[in-house]
MARLO-132054 format. One line per 5 residues: their letters; for each residue x, z, y of C-alpha. Coordinates in nm, 2 decimals, padded with zeros to 4 digits. Example, Ala and Ser with C-alpha at 12.3 -4.5 7.8 and 13.67 -1.06 7.14 Angstrom:
AS) 01.23:00.78:-00.45 ~ 01.37:00.71:-00.11
//
This chain:
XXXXX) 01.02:00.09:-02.17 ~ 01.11:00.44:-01.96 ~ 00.96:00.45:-01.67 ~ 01.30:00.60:-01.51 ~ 01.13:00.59:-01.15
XXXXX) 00.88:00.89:-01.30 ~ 01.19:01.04:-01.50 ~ 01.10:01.43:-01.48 ~ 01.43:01.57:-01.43 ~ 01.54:01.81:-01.17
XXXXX) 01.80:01.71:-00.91 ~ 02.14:01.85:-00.99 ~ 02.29:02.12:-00.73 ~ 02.62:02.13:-00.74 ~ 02.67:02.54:-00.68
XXXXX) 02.34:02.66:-00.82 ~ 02.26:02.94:-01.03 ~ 02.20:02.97:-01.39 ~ 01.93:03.15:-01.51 ~ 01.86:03.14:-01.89
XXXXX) 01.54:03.06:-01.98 ~ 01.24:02.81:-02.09 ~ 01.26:02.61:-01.79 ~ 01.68:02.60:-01.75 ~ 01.71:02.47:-02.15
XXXXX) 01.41:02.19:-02.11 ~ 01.63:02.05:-01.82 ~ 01.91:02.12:-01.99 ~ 01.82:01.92:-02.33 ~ 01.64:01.64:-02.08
XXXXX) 01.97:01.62:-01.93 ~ 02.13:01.57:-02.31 ~ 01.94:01.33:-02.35 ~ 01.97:01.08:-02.06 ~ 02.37:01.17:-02.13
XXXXX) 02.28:01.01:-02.53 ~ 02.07:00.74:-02.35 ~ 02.41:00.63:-02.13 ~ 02.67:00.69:-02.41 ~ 02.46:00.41:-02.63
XXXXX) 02.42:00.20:-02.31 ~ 02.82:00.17:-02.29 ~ 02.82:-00.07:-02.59 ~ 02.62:-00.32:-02.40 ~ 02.80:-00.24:-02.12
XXXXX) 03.11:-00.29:-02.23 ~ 02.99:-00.63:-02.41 ~ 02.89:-00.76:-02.03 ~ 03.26:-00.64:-01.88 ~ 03.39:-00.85:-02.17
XXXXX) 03.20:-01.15:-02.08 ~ 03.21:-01.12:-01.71 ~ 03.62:-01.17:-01.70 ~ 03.56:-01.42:-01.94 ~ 03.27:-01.62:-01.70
XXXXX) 03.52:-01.61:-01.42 ~ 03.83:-01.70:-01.61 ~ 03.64:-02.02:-01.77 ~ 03.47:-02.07:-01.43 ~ 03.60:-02.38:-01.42
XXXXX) 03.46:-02.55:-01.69 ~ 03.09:-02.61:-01.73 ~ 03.04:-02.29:-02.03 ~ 03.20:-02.04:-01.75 ~ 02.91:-02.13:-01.50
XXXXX) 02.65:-02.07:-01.80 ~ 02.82:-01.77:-01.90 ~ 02.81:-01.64:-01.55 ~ 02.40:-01.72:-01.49 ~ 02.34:-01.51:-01.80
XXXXX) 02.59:-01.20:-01.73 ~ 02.55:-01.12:-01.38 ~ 02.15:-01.13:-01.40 ~ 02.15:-00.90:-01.71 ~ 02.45:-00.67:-01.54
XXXXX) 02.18:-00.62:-01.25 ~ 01.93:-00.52:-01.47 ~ 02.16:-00.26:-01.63 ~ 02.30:-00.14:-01.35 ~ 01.99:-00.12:-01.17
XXXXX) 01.85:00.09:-01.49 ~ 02.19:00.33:-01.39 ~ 02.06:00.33:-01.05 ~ 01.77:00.50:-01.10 ~ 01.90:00.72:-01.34
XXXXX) 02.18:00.86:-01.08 ~ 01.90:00.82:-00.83 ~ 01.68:01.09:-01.00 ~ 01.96:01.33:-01.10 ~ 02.12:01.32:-00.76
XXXXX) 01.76:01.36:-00.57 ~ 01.87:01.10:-00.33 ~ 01.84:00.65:-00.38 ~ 02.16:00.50:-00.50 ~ 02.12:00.13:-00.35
XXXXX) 02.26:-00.20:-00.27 ~ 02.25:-00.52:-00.15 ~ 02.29:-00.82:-00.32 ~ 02.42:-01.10:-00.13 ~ 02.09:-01.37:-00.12
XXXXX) 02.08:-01.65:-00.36 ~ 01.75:-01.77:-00.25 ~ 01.77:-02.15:-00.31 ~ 02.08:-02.18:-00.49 ~ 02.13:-02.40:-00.85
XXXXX) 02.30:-02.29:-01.13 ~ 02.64:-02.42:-01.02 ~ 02.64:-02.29:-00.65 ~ 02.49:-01.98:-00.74 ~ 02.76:-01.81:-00.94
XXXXX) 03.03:-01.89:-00.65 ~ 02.82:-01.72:-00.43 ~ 02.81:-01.41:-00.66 ~ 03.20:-01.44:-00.65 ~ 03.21:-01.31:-00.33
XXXXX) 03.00:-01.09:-00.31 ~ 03.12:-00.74:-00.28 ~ 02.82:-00.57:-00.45 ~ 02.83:-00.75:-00.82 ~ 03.19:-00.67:-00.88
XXXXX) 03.12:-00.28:-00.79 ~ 02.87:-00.38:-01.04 ~ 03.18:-00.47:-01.30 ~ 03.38:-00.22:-01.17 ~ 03.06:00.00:-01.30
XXXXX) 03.07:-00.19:-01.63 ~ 03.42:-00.05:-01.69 ~ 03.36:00.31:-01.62 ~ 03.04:00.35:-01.82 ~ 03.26:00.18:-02.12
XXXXX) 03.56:00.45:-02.04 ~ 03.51:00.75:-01.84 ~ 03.13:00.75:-01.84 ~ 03.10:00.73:-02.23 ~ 03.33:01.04:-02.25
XXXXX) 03.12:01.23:-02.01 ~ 02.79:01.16:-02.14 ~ 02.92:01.20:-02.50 ~ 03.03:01.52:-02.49 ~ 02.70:01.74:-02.41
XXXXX) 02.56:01.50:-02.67 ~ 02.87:01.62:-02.92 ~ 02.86:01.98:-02.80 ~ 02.47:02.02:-02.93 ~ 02.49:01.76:-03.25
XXXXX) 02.75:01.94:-03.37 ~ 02.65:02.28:-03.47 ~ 02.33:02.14:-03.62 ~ 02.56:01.91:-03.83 ~ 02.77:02.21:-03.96
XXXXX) 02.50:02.40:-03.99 ~ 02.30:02.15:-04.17 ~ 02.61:02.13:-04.42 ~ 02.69:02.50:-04.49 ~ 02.31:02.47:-04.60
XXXXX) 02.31:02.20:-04.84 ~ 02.69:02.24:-05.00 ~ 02.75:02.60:-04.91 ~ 03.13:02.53:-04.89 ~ 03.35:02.76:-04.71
XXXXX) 03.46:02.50:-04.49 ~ 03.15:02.40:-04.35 ~ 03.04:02.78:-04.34 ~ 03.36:02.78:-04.10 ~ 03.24:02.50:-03.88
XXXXX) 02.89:02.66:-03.87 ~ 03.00:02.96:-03.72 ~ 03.21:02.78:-03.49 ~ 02.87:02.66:-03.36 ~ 02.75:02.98:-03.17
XXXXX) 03.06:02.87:-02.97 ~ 02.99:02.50:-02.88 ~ 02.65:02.61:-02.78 ~ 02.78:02.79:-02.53 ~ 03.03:02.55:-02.38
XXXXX) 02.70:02.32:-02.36 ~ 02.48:02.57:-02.19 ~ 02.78:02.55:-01.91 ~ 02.89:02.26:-01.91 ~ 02.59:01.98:-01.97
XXXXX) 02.47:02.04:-01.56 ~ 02.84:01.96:-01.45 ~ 02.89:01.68:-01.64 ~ 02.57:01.51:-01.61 ~ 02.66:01.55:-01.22
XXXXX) 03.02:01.41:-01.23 ~ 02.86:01.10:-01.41 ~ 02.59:01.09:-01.19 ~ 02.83:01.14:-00.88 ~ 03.09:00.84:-01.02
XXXXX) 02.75:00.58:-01.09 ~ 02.60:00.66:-00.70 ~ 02.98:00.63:-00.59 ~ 03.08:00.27:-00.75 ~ 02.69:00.13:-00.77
XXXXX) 02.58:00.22:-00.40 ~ 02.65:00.08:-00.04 ~ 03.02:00.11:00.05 ~ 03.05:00.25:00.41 ~ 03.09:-00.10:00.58
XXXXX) 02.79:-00.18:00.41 ~ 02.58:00.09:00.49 ~ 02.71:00.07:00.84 ~ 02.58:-00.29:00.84 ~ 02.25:-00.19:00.66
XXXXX) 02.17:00.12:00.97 ~ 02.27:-00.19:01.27 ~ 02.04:-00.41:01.07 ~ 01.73:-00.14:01.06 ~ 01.81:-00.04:01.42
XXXXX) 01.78:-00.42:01.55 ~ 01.48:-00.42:01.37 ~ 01.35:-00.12:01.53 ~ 01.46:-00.17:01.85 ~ 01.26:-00.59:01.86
XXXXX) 00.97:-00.42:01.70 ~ 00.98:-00.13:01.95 ~ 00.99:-00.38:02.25 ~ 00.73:-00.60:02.08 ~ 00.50:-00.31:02.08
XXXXX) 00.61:-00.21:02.39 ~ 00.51:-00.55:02.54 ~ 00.18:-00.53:02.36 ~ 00.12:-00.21:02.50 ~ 00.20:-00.30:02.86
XXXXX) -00.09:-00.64:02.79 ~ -00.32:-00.41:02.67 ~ -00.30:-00.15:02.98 ~ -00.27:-00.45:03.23 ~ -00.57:-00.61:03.06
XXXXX) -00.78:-00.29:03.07 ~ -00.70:-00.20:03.41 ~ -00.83:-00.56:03.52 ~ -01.10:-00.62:03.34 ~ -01.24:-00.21:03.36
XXXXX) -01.13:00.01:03.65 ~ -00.97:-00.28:03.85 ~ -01.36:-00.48:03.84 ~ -01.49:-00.15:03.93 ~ -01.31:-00.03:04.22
XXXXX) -01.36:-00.42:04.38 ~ -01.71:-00.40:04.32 ~ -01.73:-00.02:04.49 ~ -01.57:-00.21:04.77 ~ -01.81:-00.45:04.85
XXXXX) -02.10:-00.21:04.77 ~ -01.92:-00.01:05.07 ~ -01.89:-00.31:05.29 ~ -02.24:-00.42:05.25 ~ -02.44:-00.07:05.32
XXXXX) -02.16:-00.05:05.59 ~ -02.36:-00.35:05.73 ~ -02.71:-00.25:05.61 ~ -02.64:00.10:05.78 ~ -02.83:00.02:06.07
XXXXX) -03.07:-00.23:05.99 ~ -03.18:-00.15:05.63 ~ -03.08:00.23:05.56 ~ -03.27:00.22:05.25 ~ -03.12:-00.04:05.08
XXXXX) -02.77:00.08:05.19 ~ -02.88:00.39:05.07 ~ -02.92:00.25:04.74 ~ -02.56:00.06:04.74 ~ -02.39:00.41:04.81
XXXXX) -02.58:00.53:04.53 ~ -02.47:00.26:04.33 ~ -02.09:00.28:04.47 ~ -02.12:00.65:04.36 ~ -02.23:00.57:03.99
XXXXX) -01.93:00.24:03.96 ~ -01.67:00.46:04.11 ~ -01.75:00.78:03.83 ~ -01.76:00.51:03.57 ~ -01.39:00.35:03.71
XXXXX) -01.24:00.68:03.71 ~ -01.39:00.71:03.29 ~ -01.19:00.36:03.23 ~ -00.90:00.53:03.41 ~ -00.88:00.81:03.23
XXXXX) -00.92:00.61:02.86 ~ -00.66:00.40:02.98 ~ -00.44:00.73:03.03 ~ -00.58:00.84:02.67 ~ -00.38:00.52:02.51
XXXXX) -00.10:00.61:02.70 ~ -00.01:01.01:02.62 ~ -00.36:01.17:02.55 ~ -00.43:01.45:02.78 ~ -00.49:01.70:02.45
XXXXX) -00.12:01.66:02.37 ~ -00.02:01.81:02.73 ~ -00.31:02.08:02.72 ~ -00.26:02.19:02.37 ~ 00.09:02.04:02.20
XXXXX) 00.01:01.83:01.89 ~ -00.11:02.11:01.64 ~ -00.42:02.12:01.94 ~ -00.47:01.75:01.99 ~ -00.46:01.70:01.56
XXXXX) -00.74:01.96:01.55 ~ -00.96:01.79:01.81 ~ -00.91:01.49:01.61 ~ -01.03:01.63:01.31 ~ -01.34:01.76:01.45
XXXXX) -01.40:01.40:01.56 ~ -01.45:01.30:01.24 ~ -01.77:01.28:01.10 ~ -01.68:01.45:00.75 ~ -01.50:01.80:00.62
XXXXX) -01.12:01.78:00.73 ~ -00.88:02.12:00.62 ~ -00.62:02.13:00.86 ~ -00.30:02.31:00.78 ~ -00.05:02.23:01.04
XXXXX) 00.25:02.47:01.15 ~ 00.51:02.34:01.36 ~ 00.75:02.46:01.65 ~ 00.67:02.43:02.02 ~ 00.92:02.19:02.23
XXXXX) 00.91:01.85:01.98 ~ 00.96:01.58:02.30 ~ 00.67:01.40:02.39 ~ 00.73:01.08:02.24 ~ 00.73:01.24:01.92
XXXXX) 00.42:01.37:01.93 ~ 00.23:01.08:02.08 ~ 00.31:00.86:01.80 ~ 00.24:01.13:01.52 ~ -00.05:01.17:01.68
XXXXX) -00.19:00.83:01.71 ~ -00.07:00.81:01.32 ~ -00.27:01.03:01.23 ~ -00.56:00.87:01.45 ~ -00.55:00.56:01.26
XXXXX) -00.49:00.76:00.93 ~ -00.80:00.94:01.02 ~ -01.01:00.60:01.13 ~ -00.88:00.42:00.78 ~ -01.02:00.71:00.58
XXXXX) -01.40:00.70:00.78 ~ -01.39:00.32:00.79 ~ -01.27:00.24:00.47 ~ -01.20:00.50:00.19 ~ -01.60:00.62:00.18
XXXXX) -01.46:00.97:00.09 ~ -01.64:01.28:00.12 ~ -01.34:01.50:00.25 ~ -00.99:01.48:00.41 ~ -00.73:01.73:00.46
XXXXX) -00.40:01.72:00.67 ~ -00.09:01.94:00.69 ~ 00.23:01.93:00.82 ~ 00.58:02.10:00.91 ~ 00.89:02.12:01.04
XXXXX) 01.18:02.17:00.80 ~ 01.57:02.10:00.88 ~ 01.52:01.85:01.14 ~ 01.24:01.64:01.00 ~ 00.87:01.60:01.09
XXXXX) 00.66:01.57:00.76 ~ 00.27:01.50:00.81 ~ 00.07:01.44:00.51 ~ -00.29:01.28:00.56 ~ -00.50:01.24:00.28
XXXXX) -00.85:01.23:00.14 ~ -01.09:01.16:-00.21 ~ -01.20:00.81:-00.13 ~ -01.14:00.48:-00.35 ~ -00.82:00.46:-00.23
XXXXX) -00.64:00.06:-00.31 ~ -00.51:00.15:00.05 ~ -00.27:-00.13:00.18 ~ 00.04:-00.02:00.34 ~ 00.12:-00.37:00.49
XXXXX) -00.21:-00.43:00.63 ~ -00.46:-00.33:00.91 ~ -00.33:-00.06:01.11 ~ -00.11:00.14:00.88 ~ 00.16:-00.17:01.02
XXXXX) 00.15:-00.06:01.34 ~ 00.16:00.31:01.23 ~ 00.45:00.21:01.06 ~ 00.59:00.03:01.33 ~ 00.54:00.30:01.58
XXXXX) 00.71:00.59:01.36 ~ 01.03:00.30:01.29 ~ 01.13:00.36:01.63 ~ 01.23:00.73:01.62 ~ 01.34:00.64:01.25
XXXXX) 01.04:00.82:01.12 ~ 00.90:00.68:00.77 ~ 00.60:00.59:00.65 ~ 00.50:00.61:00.27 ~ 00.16:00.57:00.12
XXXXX) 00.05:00.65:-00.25 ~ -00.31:00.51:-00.27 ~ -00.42:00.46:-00.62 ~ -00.71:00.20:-00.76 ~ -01.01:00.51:-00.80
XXXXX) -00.80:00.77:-00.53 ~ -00.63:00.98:-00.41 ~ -00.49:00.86:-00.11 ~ -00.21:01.06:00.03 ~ 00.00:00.90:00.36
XXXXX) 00.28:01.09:00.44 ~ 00.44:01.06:00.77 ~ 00.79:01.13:00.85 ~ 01.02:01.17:01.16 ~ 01.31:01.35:01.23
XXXXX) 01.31:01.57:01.57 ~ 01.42:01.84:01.69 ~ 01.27:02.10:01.97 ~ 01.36:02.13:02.29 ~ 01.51:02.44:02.42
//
């Protein structure tokens, strides 16, 4: 089957240019052919419209509710095929949400799907792709078929008529060359309309992924404030105390024993140096001092040199991104950084970034095994941390390498 997902077609601009050449006809007889690849896909389409009425019309009876567990199931999968399709064409996702059936029989389940908003956008689909959508995908297909067909008979019967239709061809193949990219946009355009989130819905999706932020935001933030508290108390906090009686007790030697109160000042001295290093970590894991030094292209460099193998940096980005920001990029790419020493036994790295329109992107990557795990160790919290400024996290970590994480957060700078 088409992998659709790693369809190589280029996103459709609505107003761009057309140049004519190799590159603008490949797309153009790609795009041809996902148009033939929809037209044929309106026969089964229009077989599952058919049946769905039919399911809810003989609901019912007992052969309505076995109709219905075999139409909506295979409607998913075809429009989930359009999906992607539109997906690819239009450059951006075209996705829903199916209400859950998780736990449901065969009788229940289908009144569930009744009312649920998303599956009859999915018939409403099934219609358009039998109707309007056939005609727009069919006629790039028709405009290019046709002058080889008219061709291919003023060659074999040499009649005047089809000599007519042949040179009626130059013509058609024209129209195409204008017309495929507009059509193949309208359909794709119609399919993300009718297939993806209506506005409620994606209004209830974005308050869903902002709860979601916002209790995993306080949850780290929790975590964060146990892990200072618990490093103050059991590092600097111990320290200072015990500086404290050091003091106390060569206060009391002073007199009688200089020597040995000597030696507790001495030791005072050395505790107090080593509570002000556990004070100053402690302000690390907080908002590193490199970041207000040397903004985050400074404190990613330090990083790098950090690491005990080759790292290329290539990172250009504006001055002013706020603070928050650039803390949790930059502990992203620490752990990025750790994973790859720790676990990827690669013999290189390489890192870049940019701003571009509002958005953060970071790419860390290296040579190693890769079989990274996006859901486990500390790419989670990475994750977790870049979710509450709506940033992203996607990581492409084949069995044998690369790995390639790519971080991504919108900002802007600060005036």
């Amino acid at each position: 089957m088409t992998d659709w997902k790693a369809m190589p077609l280029t996103p459709i601009r609505s107003r761009s240019p057309v140049p004519i050449d190799g590159a603008a006809l490949l797309d153009r007889l790609r795009q041809t052919g996902v148009a033939l690849v929809c037209a044929l896909l309106a026969a089964p389409a229009l077989a599952l419209a058919i049946l769905s009425i039919l399911s809810v019309a003989l609901g019912p009876l007992l052969i309505g509710l076995v109709l219905a567990n075999g139409v909506v199931p295979a409607t998913a999968a075809l429009t989930g095929l359009h999906r992607r399709i539109a997906g690819a064409l239009l450059g951006t996702p075209v996705s829903t949400d199916y209400a859950d059936t998780t736990g449901r029989n065969p009788v229940t389940r289908p009144m569930r799907w009744l009312t649920d908003s998303a599956r009859w956008r999915d018939v409403a689909f099934l219609w358009f792709s039998a109707t309007g959508g056939f005609v727009l995908s069919l006629l790039p297909v028709a405009l290019l078929a046709a002058p080889v067909v008219h061709l291919t008979g003023a060659l074999i019967d040499g009649g005047l008529f089809w000599m007519l239709l042949a040179l009626l061809g130059g013509p058609a193949l024209v129209v195409w060359w204008l017309i495929t990219p507009a059509l193949t946009r309208a359909r794709a355009v119609a399919e993300g309309t009718i297939l993806g989130r209506s506005r409620v819905e994606r209004l209830r999706h974005r308050v869903a992924e902002v709860a979601a932020s916002r209790s995993e935001t306080l949850d780290h933030s929790a975590e964060e404030l146990r892990r200072i508290e618990r490093d103050l108390h059991d590092g600097a906090q111990a320290r200072i105390a015990a500086v404290g009686m050091s003091v106390g007790l060569a206060e009391k030697l002073l007199r009688t024993d200089p020597d040995a109160a000597s030696e507790l000042l001495r030791e005072a001295r050395t505790t107090s140096v080593e509570a002000l290093e556990d004070l100053r970590a402690v302000v690390r894991g907080i908002y590193p001092p490199v970041l207000a030094d040397r903004g985050l292209v400074g404190g990613v460099e330090a990083l790098a040199l950090r690491v005990p193998l080759p790292v290329t940096v290539s990172l250009r980005v504006p001055d002013g991104l706020p603070e928050p920001v650039q803390s949790a990029v930059y502990f992203a790419v620490s752990e990025c950084l750790a994973n790859t020493v720790k676990h990827a036994g690669a013999s290189r790295a390489w890192l870049s970034g940019r701003w571009v329109e509002g958005r953060l992107l970071v790419q860390v990557g290296d040579d190693g095994r890769g079989g990274a795990d996006p859901a486990g160790g500390g790419l989670t919290g990475v994750a977790r941390r870049l979710a509450a400024f709506d940033g992203t996290l996607d990581v492409v970590s084949p069995a044998g390498g690369p790995t390639l994480v790519t971080l991504e957060v919108p900002c802007r700078p600060t005036p």
